[in-house]
C-alpha positions in Angstrom: 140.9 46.7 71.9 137.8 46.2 74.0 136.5 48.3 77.0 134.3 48.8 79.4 131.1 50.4 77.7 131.1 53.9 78.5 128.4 55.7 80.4 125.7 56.6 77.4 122.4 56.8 77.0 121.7 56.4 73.2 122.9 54.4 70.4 122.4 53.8 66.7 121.4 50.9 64.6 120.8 51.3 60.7 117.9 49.0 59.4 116.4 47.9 55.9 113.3 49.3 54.4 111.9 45.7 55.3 112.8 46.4 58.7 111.3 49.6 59.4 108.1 48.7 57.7 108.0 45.3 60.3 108.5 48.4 63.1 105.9 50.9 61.9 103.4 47.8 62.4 104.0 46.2 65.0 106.5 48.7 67.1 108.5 46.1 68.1 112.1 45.1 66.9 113.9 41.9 68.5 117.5 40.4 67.7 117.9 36.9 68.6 121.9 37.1 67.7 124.0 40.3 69.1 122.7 43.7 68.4 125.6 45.8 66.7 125.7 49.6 67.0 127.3 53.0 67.1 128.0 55.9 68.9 127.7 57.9 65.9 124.7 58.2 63.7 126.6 58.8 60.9 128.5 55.3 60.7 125.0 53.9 60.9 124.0 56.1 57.7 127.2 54.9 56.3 125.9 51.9 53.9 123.7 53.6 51.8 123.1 52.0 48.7 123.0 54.3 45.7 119.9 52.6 43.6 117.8 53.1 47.3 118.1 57.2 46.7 114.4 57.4 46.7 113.4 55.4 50.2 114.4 56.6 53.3 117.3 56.0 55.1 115.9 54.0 58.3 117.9 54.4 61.7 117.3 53.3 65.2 117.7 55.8 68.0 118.2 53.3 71.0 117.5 55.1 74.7 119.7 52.4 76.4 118.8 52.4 80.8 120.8 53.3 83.4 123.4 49.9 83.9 123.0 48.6 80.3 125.5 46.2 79.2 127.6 45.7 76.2 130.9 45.6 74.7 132.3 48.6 73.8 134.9 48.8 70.8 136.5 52.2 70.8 138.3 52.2 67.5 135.1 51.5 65.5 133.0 53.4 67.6 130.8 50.3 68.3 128.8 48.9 71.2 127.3 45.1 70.7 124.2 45.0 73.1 123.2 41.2 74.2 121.7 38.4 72.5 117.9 37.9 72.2 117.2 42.0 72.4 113.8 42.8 72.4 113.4 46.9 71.4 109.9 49.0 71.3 109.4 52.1 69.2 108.0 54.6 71.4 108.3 57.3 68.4 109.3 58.0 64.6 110.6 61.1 62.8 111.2 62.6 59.6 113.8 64.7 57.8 114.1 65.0 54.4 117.3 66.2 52.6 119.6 65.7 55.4 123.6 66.0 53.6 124.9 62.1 55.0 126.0 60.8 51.7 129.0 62.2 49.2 126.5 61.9 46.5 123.8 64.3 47.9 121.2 64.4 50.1 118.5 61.6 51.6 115.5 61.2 53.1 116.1 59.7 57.3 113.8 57.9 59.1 114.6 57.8 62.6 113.1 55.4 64.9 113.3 56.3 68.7 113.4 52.6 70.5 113.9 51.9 74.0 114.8 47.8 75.8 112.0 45.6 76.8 112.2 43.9 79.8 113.3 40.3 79.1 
């Protein structure tokens, strides 16, 4: 079932380790195809690959403004922002030994982004 997005102002987006390090140079992040994400950090923690145990777990904290768009998919906790998303990182923080996987703890690194104007 799809609905309306609800009223929200942040969003989640895992990354690779690839990724990130793109975003720690440049601070920009764009999407030319849909931008998947959650409501919940946790699902975007959720694919954690067990040989990366020593890298950081790299998530996107995405401040979305007031009359954002997307589609909103309830039953997986999902919002798909628009094509061609352009996001800049206006912060970055640490934690290490956060409890998010069954096999122990990892290292997060969460990005805090916000939506360029197209």
């Amino acid at each position: 079932m799809v609905e309306a997005m609800p009223e929200l102002r942040i969003v989640y987006r895992g990354m690779t380790e690839e990724t990130a390090e793109r975003l720690l140079n440049s601070n920009v992040f764009t999407n030319k195809g849909f931008t998947d994400t959650t409501l919940n950090p946790w699902n975007a923690c959720e694919p954690l690959d067990p040989e990366r145990r020593d890298s950081f777990h790299n998530l996107m904290a995405i401040s979305l403004p007031e009359g954002a768009h997307g589609l909103h998919i309830p039953e997986q906790e999902m919002i798909v922002l628009q094509r061609d998303l352009t996001l800049k990182c206006i912060g970055v923080a640490m934690f290490n030994s956060v409890m998010i996987a069954s096999d122990g703890p990892r290292d997060i690194r969460i990005f805090a982004m916000e939506m360029m104007e197209q």
